[in-house]
C-alpha positions as CSV (number, residue, x, y, z in Angstrom):
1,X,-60.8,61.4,-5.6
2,X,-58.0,62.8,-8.2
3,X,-56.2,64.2,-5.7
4,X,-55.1,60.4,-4.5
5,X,-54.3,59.7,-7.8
6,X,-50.9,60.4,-7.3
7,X,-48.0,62.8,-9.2
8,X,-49.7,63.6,-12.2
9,X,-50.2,67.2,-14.2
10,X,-54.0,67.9,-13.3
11,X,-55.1,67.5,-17.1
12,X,-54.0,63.8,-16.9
13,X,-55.4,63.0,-13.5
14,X,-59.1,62.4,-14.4
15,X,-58.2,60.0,-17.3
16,X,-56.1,58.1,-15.2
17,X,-58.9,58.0,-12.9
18,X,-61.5,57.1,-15.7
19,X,-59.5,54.5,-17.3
20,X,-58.6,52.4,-14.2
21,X,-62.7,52.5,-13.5
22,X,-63.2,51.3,-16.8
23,X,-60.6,48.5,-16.3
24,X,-62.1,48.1,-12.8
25,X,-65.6,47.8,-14.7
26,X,-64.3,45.4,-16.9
27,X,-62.9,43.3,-14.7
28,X,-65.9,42.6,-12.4
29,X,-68.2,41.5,-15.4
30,X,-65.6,39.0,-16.4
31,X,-65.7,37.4,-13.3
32,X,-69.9,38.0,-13.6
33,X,-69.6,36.3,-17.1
34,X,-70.5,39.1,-18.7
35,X,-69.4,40.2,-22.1
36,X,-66.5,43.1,-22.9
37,X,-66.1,44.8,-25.7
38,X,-61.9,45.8,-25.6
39,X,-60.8,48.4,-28.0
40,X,-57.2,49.0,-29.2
41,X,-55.3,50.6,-32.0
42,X,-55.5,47.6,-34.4
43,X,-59.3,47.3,-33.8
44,X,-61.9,45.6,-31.0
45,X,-62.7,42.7,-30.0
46,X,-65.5,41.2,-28.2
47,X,-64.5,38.6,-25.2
48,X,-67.2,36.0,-22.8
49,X,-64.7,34.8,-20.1
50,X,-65.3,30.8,-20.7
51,X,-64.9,30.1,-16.7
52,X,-67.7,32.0,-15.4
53,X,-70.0,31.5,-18.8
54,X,-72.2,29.2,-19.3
55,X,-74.2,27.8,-22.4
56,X,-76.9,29.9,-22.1
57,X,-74.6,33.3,-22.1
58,X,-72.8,31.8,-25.5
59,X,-75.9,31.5,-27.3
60,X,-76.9,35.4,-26.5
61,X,-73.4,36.5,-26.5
62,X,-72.3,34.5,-30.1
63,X,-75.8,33.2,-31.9
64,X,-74.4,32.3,-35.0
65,X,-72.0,30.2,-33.1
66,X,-68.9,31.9,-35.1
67,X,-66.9,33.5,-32.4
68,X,-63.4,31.9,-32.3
69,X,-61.4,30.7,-28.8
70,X,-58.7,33.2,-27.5
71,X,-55.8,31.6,-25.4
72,X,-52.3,32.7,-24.2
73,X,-49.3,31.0,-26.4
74,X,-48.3,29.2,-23.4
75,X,-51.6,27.4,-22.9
76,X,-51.6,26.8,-27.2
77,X,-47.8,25.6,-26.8
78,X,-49.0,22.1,-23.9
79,X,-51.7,21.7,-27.1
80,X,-49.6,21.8,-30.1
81,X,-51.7,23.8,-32.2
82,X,-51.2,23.5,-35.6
83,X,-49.5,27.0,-37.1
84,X,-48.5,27.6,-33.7
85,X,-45.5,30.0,-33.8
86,X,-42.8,29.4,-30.9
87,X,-43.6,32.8,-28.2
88,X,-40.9,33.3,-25.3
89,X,-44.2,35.2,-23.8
90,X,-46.9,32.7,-22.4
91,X,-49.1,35.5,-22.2
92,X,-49.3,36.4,-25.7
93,X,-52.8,35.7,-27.9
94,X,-53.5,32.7,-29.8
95,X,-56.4,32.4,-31.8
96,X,-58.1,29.2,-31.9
97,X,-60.5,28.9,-35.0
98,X,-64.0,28.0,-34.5
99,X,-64.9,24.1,-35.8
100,X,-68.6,23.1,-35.3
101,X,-67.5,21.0,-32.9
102,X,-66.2,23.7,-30.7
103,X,-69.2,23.7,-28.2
104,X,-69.1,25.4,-24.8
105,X,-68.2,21.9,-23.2
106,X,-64.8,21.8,-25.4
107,X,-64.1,25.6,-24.8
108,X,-63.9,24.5,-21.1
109,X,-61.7,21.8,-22.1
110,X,-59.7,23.9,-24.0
111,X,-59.6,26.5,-21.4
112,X,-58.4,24.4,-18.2
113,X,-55.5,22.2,-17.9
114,X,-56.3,20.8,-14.8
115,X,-59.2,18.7,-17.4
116,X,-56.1,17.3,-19.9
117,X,-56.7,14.5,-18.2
118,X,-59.8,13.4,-17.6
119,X,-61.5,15.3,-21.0
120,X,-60.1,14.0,-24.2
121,X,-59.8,16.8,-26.2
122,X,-61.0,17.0,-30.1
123,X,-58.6,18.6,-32.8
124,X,-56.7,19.2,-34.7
125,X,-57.0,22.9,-33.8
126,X,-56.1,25.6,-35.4
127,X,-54.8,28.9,-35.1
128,X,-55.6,31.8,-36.9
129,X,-54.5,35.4,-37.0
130,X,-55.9,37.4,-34.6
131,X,-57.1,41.1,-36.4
132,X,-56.6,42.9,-33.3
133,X,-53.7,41.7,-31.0
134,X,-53.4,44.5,-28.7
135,X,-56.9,44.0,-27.3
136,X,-56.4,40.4,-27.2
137,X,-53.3,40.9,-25.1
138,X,-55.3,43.0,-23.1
139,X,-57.8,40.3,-22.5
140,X,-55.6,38.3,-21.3
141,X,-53.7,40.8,-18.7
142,X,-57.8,41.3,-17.4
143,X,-58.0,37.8,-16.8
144,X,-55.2,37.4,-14.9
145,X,-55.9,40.6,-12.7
146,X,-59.5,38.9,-12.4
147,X,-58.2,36.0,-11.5
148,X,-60.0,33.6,-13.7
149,X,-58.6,31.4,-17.0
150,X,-57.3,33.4,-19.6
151,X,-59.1,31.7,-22.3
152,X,-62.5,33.6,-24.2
153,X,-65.1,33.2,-26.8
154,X,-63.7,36.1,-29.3
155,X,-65.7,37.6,-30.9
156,X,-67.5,41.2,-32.7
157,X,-68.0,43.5,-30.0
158,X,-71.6,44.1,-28.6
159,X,-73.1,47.5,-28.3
160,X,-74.2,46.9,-24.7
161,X,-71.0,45.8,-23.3
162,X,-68.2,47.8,-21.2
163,X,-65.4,49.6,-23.8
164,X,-62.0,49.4,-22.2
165,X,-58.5,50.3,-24.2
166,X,-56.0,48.5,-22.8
167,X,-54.4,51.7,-21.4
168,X,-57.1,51.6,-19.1
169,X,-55.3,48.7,-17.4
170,X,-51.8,50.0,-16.9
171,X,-53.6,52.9,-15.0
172,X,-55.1,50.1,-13.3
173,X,-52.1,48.7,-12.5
174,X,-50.2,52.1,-11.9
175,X,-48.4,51.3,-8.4
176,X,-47.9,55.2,-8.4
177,X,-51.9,55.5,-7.8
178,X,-51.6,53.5,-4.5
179,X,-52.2,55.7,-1.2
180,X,-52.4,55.1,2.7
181,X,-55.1,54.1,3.5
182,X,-55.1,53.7,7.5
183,X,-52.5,53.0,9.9
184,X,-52.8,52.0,14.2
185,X,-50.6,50.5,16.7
186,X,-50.7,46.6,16.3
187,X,-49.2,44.6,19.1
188,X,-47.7,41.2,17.2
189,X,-46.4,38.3,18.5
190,X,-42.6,38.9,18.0
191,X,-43.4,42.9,19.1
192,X,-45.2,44.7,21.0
193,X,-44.7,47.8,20.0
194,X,-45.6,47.1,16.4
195,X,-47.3,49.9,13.9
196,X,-49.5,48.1,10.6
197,X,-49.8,50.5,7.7
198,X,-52.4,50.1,5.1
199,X,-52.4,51.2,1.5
200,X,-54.9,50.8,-1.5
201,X,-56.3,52.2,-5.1
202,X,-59.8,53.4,-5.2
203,X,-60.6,50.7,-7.6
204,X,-58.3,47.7,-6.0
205,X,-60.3,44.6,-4.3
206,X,-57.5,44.0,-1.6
207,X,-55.5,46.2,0.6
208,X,-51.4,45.7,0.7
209,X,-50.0,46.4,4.2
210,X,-46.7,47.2,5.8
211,X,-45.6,46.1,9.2
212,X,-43.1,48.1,11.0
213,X,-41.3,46.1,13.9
214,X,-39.4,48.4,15.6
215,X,-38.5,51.7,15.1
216,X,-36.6,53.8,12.2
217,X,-33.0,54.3,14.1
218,X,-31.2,56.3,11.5
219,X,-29.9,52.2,9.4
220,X,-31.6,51.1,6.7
221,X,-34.3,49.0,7.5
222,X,-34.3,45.0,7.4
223,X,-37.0,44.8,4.8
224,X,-38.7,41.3,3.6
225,X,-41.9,41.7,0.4
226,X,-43.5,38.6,1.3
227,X,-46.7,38.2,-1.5
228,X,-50.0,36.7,0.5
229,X,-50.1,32.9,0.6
230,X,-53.7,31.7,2.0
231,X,-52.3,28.1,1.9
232,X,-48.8,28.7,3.2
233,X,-49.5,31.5,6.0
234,X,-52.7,30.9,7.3
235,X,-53.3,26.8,7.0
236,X,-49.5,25.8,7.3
237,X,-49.3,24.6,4.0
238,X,-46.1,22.0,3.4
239,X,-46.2,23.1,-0.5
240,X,-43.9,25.9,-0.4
241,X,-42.4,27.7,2.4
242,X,-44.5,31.0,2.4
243,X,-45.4,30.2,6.0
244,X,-42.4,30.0,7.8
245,X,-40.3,32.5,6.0
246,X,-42.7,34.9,7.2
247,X,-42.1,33.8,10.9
248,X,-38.5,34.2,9.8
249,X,-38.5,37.0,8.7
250,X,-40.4,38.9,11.3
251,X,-38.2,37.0,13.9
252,X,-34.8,38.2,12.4
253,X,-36.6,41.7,12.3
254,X,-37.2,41.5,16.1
255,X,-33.5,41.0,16.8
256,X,-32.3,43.3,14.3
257,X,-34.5,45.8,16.2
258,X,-35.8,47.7,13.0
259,X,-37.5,46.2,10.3
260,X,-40.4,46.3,7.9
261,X,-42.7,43.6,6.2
262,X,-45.0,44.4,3.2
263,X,-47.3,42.0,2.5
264,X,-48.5,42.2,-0.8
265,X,-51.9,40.9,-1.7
266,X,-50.2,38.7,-5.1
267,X,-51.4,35.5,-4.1
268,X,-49.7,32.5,-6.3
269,X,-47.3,34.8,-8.0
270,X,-50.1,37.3,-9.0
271,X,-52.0,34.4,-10.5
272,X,-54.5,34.8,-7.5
273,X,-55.6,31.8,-4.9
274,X,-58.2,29.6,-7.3
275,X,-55.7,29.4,-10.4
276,X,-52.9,28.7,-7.7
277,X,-54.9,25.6,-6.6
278,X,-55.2,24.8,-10.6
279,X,-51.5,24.6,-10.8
280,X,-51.3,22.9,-7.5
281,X,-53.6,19.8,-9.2
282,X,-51.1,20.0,-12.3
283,X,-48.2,19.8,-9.6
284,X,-50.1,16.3,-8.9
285,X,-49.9,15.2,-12.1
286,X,-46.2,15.5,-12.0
287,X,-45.3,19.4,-13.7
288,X,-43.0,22.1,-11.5
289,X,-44.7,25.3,-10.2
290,X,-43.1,26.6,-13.6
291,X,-44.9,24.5,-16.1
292,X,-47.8,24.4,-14.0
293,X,-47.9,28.2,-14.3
294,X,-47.2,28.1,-18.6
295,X,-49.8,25.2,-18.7
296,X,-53.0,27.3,-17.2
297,X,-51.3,30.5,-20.2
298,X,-50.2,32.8,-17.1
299,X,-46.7,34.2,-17.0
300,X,-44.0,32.3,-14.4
301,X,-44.4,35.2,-12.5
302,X,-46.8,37.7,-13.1
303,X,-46.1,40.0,-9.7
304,X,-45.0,43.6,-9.9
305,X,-42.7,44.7,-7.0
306,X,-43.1,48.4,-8.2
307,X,-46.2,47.9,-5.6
308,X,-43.8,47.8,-2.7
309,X,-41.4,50.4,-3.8
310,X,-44.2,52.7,-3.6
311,X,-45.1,51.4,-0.6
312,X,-41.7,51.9,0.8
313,X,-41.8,55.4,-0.6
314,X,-44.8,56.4,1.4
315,X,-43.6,55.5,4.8
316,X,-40.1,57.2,3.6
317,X,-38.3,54.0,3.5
318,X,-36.0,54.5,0.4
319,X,-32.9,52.7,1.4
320,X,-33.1,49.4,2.8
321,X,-31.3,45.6,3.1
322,X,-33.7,43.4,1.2
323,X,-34.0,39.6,2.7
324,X,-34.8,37.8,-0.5
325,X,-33.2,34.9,-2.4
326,X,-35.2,36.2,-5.6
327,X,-32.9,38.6,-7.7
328,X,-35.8,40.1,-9.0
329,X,-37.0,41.5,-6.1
330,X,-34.0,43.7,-6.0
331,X,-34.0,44.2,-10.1
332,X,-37.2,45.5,-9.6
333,X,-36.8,47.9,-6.3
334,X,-33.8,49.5,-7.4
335,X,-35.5,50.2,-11.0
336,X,-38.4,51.9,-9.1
337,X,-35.4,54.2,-6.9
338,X,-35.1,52.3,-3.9
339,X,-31.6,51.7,-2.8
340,X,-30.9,47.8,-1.9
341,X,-27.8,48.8,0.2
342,X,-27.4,44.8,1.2
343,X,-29.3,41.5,0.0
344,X,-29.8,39.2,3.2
345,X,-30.0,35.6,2.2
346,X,-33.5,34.3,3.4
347,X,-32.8,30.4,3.3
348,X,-35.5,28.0,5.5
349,X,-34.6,24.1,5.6
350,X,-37.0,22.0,3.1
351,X,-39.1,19.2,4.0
352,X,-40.5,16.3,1.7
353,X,-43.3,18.0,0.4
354,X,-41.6,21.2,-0.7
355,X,-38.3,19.7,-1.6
356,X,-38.8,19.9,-5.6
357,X,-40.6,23.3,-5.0
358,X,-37.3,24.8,-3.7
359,X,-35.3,23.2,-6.6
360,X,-37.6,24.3,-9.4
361,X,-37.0,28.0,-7.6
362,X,-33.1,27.6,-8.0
363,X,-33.2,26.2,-10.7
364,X,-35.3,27.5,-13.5
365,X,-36.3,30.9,-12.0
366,X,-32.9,31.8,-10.8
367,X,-33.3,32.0,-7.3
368,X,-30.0,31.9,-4.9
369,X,-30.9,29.2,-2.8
């Protein structure tokens, strides 16, 4: 298993490997509602994910009832909690103090903004300084890999639970680790002739995957990183345009003649699908896909394009003309060595119900619409 690892000195190959089990560890029992015990240089902390806990797993996990509410600032910030400092980073800890009327049922309230509404929420709250903010950052990057609320009982750590640094999850993360998988012939509807390359971690949940339309004629390739959208790509979702810029995109690959798409498995921005449908409900009540986003305590975008630069690397793909309106996309490529020789505008006609999606893109993440 090392030896998939990727380029690292042998010495450091098995820790890598033993930390991104631990993080992978770690990650299942939050989504099992099991308590974690995260250790980092300023101390540990114990964290019960509040979404998949009920009341039963707070009594054993916290008896005394003393074990104080960790959110991200940008979740405190749509509260206004009192000694709230301003944070540029929505995913950095807040510490909510414990009041004995802070039962499970007002965690959950707490937790999910989709419940602003219909929940009236106690107060005044209160946050508190958190002892050990590395692990609590760290909580809150395992949530969103998880894919559940970033929002925890906090509390001293339990003998019995899993121990996790939070370098455990950057070697989680380590786009380096990822290795091909699989490949085979896959005839598509725009080509016939198409190859489908797949690529994983030993620890990762879902596989990313490259199609190849085409075949490498000496030009850089017409490349598109189009991130999975169940909603958009599989149900013709009028939301966003995920759909139909991956017909696009493959289309304009066709008549290029040589072209690759790498679908990466970062579903609602790297939120994943059942937070995207929480932000979708705040959409409803009238926020943008960015506020939406802040509101739930997750980053505007949390995805990590280093993924597909490695990708691009294995299938010896290093210079390419990127079709993206996202400048990011290319930031991010040509930090990771791949050369972006052209970026070709990828513009699809709105309709009513993604109208105000496409503006928020433009403007407030800087997309070149």
């Amino acid at each position: 298993m090392a030896e998939a690892v990727g380029p690292y000195p042998d010495r450091h190959r098995v820790r890598l490997l033993n930390d991104a089990r631990l993080a992978a560890r770690a990650i299942d029992a939050l989504r099992r509602g099991w308590p974690v015990t995260i250790r980092g240089e300023r101390g540990a902390v114990g964290v019960l994910a509040i979404e998949t806990a009920d009341p039963q797993r707070l009594a054993e996990f916290d008896p005394g009832a003393r074990a104080n509410v960790l959110i991200s600032a940008g979740r405190a910030a749509t509260l206004k909690l009192a000694n709230q400092r301003a944070a540029a980073d929505p995913d950095a800890p807040v510490l909510v103090e414990r009041a004995p009327w802070l039962d499970f049922a007002a965690a959950t309230a707490l937790a999910d903004p989709a419940l602003d509404l219909a929940t009236p929420l106690k107060g005044p709250y209160r946050a508190i300084e958190c002892d050990a903010p590395d692990a609590a950052l760290a909580a809150l990057r395992l949530a969103r890999i998880a894919g559940v609320l970033p929002a925890f009982f906090a509390g001293e750590a339990p003998a019995d639970a899993d121990i996790l640094a939070p370098a455990a999850i950057d070697a989680h993360e380590d786009a380096t680790r990822l290795v091909v998988s699989a490949r085979a012939r896959l005839p598509v509807a725009v080509a016939d002739d198409a190859e489908i390359v797949a690529f994983r971690t030993p620890e990762s949940a879902g596989e990313h995957v490259a199609l190849m339309i085409g075949r490498p004629d000496g030009r850089a390739p017409l490349v598109r990183l189009h991130s999975e959208c169940l909603t958009g790509d599989v149900l013709g979702s009028l939301k966003c345009d995920c759909g139909p810029q991956l017909q696009a995109a493959l289309a304009a690959m066709k008549g290029d003649g040589w072209g690759v798409l790498l679908y990466l498995r970062q579903e609602g921005r790297g939120i994943g699908l059942i937070n995207k449908l929480r932000a979708y409900q705040l959409q409803d009540q009238g926020f943008d896909t960015v506020d939406a986003n802040t509101r739930l305590g997750f980053a505007i975008d949390a995805r990590d394009f280093r993924v597909a630069a490695r990708m691009l690397d294995l299938i010896g793909q290093r210079r390419i003309r990127l079709m993206t309106n996202n400048p990011d996309k290319v930031a991010q490529l040509e930090s990771a060595g791949i050369d972006v020789v052209e970026r070709v505008p990828h513009k699809l006609p709105p309709n009513p119900h993604n109208a105000r999606y496409l503006d928020t893109k433009r403007d407030r993440t800087g997309h070149q619409l």
